[in-house]
C-alpha positions in Angstrom: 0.0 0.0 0.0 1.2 3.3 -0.7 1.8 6.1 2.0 -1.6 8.1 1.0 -3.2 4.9 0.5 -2.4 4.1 4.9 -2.5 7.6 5.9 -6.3 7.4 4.4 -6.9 3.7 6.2 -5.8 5.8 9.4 -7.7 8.8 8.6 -11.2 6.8 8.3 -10.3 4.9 11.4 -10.1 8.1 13.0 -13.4 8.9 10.8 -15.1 5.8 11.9 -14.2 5.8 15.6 -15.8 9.4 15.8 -19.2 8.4 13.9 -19.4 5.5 16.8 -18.5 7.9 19.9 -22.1 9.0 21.5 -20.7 11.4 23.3 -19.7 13.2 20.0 -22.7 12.6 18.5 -24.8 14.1 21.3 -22.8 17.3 21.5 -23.2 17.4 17.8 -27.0 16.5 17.9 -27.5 19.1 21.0 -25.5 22.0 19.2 -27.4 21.3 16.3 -31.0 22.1 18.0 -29.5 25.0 19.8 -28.4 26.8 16.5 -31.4 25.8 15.0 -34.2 26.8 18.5 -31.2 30.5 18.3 -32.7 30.5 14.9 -36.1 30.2 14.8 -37.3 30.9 18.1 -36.8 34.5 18.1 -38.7 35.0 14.7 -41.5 33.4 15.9 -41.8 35.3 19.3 -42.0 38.1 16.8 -45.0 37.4 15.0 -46.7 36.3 18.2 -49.3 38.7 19.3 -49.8 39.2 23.0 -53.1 38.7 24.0 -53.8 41.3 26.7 -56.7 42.0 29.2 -57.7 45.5 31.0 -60.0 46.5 33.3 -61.3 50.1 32.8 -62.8 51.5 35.4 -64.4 55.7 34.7 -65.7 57.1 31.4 -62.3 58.4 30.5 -60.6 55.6 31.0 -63.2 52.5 28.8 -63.1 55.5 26.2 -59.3 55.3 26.4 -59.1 51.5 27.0 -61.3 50.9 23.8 -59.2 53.0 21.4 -55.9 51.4 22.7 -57.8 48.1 21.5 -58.7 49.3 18.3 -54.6 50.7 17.8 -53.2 47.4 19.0 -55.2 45.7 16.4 -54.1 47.7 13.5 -50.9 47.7 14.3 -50.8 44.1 13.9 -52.8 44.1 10.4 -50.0 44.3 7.5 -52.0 44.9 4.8 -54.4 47.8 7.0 -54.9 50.2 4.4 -53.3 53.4 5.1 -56.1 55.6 4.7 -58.4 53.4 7.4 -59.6 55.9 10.5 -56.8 54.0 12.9 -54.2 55.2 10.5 -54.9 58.6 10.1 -55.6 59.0 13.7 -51.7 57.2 14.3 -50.4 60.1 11.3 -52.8 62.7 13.6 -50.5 61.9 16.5 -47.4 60.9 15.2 -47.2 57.9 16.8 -46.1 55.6 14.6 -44.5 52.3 15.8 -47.2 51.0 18.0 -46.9 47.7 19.0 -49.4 44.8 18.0 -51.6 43.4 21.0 -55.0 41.8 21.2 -56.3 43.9 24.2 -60.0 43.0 25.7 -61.0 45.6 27.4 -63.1 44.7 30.9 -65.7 47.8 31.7 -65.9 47.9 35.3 -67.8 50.0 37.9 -67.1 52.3 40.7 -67.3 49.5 43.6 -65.2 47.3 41.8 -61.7 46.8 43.5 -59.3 47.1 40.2 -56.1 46.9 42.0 -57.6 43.5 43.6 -58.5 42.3 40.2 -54.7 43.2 39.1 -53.2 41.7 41.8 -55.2 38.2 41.5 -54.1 38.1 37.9 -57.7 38.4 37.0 -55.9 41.1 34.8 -52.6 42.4 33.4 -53.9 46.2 34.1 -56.2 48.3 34.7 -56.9 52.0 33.5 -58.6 54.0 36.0 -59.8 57.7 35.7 -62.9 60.0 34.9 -61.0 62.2 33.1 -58.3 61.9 30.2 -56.0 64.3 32.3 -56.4 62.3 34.9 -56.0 58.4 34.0 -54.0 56.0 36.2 -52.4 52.8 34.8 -52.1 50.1 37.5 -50.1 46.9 37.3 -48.7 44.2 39.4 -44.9 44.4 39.3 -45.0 46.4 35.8 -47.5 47.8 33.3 -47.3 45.8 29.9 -45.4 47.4 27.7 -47.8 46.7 24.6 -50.8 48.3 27.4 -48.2 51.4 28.4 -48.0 52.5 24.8 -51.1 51.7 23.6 -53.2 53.7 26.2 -50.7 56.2 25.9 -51.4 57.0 22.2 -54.9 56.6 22.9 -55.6 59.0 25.5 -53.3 61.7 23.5 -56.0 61.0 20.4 -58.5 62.0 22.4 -57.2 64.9 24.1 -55.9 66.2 20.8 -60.0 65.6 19.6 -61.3 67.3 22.7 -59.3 70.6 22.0 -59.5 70.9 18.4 -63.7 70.3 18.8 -63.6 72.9 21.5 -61.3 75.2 19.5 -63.2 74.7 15.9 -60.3 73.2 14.4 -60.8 70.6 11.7 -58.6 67.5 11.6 -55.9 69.0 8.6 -55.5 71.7 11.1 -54.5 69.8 14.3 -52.3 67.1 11.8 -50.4 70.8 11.1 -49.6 71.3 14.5 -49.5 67.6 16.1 -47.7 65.9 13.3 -44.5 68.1 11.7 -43.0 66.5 8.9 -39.9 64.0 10.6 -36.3 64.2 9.4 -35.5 61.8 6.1 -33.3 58.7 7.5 -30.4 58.1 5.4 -28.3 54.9 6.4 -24.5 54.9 4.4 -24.2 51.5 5.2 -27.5 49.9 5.2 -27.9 46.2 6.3 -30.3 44.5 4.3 -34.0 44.1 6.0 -33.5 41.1 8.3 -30.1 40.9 8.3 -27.6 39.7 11.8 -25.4 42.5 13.0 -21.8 41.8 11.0 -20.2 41.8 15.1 -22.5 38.6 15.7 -21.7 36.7 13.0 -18.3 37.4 13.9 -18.4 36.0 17.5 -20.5 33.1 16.2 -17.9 32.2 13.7 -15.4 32.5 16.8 -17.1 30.8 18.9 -17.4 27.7 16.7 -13.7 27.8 16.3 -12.7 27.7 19.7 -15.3 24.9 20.4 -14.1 23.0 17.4 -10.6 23.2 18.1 -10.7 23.0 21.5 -13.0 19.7 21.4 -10.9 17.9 18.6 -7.6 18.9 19.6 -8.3 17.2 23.3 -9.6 14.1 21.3 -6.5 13.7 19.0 -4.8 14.1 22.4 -6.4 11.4 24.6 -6.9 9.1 21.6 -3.2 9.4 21.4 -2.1 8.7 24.7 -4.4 6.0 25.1 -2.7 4.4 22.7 0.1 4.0 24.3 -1.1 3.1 27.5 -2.5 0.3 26.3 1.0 -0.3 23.9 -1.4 -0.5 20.7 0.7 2.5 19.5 3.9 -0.4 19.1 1.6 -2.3 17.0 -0.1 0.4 14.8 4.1 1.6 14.3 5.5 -1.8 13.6 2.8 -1.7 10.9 2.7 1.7 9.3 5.6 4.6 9.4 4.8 7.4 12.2 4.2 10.1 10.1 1.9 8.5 8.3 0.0 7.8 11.7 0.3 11.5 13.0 -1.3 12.6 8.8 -4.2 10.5 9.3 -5.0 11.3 12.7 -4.7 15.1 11.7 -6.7 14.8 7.9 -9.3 12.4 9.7 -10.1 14.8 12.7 -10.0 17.7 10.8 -12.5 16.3 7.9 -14.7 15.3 11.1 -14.2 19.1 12.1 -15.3 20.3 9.6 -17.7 18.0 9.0 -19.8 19.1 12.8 -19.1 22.7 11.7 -20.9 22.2 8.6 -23.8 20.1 9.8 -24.4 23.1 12.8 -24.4 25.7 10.2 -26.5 23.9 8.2 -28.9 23.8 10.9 -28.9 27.4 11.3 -29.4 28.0 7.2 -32.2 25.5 7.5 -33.9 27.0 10.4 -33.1 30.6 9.1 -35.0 29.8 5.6 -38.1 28.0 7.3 -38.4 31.0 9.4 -38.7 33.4 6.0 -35.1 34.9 6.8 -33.8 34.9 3.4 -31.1 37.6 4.1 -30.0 35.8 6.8 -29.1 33.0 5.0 -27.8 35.1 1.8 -25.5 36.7 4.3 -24.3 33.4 6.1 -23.5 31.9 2.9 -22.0 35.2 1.8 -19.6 35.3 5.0 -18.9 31.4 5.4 -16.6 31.1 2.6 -13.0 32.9 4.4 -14.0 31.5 7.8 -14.1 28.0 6.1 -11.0 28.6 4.4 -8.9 29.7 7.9 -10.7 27.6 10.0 -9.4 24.7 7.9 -5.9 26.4 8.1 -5.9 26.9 12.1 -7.2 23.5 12.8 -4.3 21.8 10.7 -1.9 24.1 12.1 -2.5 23.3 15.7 -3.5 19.6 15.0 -0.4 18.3 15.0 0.6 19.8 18.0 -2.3 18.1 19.8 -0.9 14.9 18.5 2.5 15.9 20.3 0.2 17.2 23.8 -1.0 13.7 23.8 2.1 11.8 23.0 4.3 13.6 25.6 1.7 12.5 28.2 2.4 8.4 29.6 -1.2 8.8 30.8 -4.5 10.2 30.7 -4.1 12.5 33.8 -1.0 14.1 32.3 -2.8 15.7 29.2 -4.0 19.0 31.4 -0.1 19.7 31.8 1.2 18.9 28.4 -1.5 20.5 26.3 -1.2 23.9 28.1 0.2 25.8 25.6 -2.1 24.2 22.9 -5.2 25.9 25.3 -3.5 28.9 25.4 -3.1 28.9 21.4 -6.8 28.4 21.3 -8.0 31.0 23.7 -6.1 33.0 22.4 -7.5 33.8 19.4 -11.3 33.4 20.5 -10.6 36.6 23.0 -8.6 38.2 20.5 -11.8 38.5 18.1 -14.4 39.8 21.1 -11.5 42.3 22.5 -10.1 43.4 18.9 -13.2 43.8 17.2 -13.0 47.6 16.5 -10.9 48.5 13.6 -7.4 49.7 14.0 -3.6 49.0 13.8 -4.3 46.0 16.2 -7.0 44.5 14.8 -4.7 45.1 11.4 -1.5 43.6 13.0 -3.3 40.6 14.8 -5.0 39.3 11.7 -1.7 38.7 10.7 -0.3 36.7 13.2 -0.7 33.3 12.4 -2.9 31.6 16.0 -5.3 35.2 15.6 -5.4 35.3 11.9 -7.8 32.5 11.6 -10.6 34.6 12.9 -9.4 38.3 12.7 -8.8 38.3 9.0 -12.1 36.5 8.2 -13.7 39.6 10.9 -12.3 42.4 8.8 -13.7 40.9 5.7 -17.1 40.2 7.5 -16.5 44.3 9.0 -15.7 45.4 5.1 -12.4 47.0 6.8 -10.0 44.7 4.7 -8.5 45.1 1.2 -9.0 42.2 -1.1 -5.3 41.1 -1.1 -5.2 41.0 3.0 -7.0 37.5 3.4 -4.7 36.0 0.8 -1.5 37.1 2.1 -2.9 36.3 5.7 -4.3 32.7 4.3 -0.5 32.2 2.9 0.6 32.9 5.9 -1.3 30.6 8.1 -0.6 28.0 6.1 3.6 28.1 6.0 3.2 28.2 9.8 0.8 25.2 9.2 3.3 23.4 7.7 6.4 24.2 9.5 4.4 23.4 12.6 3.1 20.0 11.1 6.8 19.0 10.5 8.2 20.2 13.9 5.0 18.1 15.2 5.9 15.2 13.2 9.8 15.5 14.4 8.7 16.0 18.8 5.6 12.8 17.7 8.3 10.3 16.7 10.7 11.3 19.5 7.9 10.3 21.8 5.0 8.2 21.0 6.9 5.3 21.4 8.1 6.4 25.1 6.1 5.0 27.8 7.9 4.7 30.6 7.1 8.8 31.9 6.0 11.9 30.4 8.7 13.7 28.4 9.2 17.0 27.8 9.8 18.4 24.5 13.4 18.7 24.7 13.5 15.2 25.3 11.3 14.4 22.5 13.3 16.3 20.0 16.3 14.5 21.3 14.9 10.6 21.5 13.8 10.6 17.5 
């Protein structure tokens, strides 16, 4: 067989042995449903309408509570036409924006104990007063927000009715003086409608990495010493060279890497189109493409030092000491993207280096602060220090995979080859 041909028997071993662990498959079926619930949850708390009840207690206050009803119910009609009487009287006041709520409003009398009513839940407020100037809105450890608003708007209608009747003025007079024409918005850079904040796809993107690398690098580590604790390292050597063992394990766990990272995402594209969030997934699919790329790069890179964590290590209880630094190379870079997130000379200088570049460059291309030949050089960069530290991992793995008598250190590994 040639040396591809047993670095790819090793490789689906290490493929094969993955598909069979349930722990791996559990984290991968639980991160799954959390991208996917992160997804679609949210959308659909936003097309829920609340369903609200007041009590109104006083003339002012049903005439008050009755509008707010009719308001939260156009608000939550798309296609209202524009010219309805709800809409005008919203234009009349300038209160556009009102929230959506299905309110049912409770007439009450004078002997009727309202805050009792709120109190028992009966209710989730009440609206007390004779007069508009002087309405109350009681609730139990807070007011609705919906019912704040909404009764808000409401009462200001009809005080703005009350004193253009009593002053003769007609409604084009009072929409002069209640309802100036607003400032034009203009946004330079505009997110499309529906679209995730470039900052958040940023830190999801990281946080993927770090859990990736983090999870597979302490595999490659513990699959390797346990190995040689039970010596089936001298029988896997004896049969196939050691580099070829250290390529497999790294191509195999990084194809299986990649593999979780894809399925998650997935998830989240899936759950983002069912939910209507077209953009979303336009902009996922957009940003996906560099973070692929460098994630690739940084896992490979720091692969083959995970190899080396877990061959220094004669036994399970060693890896926490001899896969430091590989920690450290992985945290790194995960609070490297949350603390360097704001363009400048050390975002610049960091999406250079080779353990922060793997998420920095990607950032700046995410942020639009990078020129188009940055995440090239930076990608060409990653990968000579991939490969330089693939061959000083493959140099410290045969000085010590073979060694189990104690844990080495990596002198001593460079020095036993």
């Amino acid at each position: 067989m040639s040396s591809w041909g047993v670095v790819g028997v090793i490789a689906r071993r290490e493929v094969l042995v993955k598909l069979r662990d349930k722990a791996f498959l559990g984290t991968t079926v639980f991160l799954l449903l959390l991208v996917t619930a992160a997804t679609v949850i949210p959308v659909l708390l936003q097309q829920r309408t609340p369903e609200l009840r007041v009590a109104a207690q006083g003339e002012a206050a049903v005439a008050a509570s009755r509008l707010a009803a009719d308001l939260g119910g156009a608000a939550g009609e798309e296609d209202a036409d524009d010219g309805s009487e709800v809409r005008v009287e919203l234009a009349l006041l300038g209160r556009g924006g009102l929230p959506a709520a299905e309110v049912e409003v409770v007439a009450v009398d004078e002997q009727t104990d309202v805050a009792r009513m709120v109190r028992g839940g009966d209710v989730d407020a009440a609206v007390v007063g004779e007069s508009l100037e002087e309405l109350r809105l009681l609730g139990g450890e807070g007011v609705p927000v919906e019912i704040e608003l909404l009764v808000s708007a409401a009462s200001g209608r009809l005080q703005v009715a009350a004193a253009a009747e009593e002053q003769g003025l007609d409604a084009a007079d009072v929409a002069a003086l209640t309802d100036p024409a607003p400032p034009t918005v203009v946004l330079l850079d505009a997110l499309p409608s529906g679209s995730v904040p470039p900052e958040l796809l940023v830190l999801a993107f990281a946080f993927l990495f770090y859990l990736s690398v983090l999870t597979f690098g302490m595999s490659i580590a513990q699959s390797v010493v346990e190995e040689k604790q039970s010596r089936v390292v001298e029988l896997l050597v004896a049969a196939v060279p050691v580099r070829a063992l250290l390529a497999g394990k790294v191509i195999g766990n990084t194809a299986m890497a990649v593999g979780q990272v894809a399925v998650i995402v997935g998830g989240g594209l899936v759950g983002a189109a069912l939910a209507g969030q077209g953009p979303v997934v336009e902009q996922l699919l957009a940003a996906s493409g560099w973070f692929v790329l460098f994630f690739v790069l940084g896992f490979v890179m720091l692969a083959g030092l995970w190899a080396v964590g877990g061959s220094l290590a004669a036994r399970v209880e060693d890896l926490q000491s001899t896969t430091v630094v590989m920690q450290v190379l992985v945290i790194l870079p995960f609070f490297a993207a949350i603390f360097a997130m704001d363009p400048g000379p050390t975002q610049r200088l960091l999406s250079y280096v080779p353990v922060t570049a793997p998420l920095l460059m990607p950032a700046r291309v995410v942020l639009g602060n990078a020129e188009p030949w940055e995440p090239v050089v930076a990608a060409l960069v990653v990968l000579g220090t991939a490969v330089a530290l693939v061959l000083l991992a493959a140099r410290l793995y045969e000085g010590s995979v073979l060694h189990t008598s104690g844990r080495l250190r990596v002198g001593q590994a460079w020095r036993h080859r």
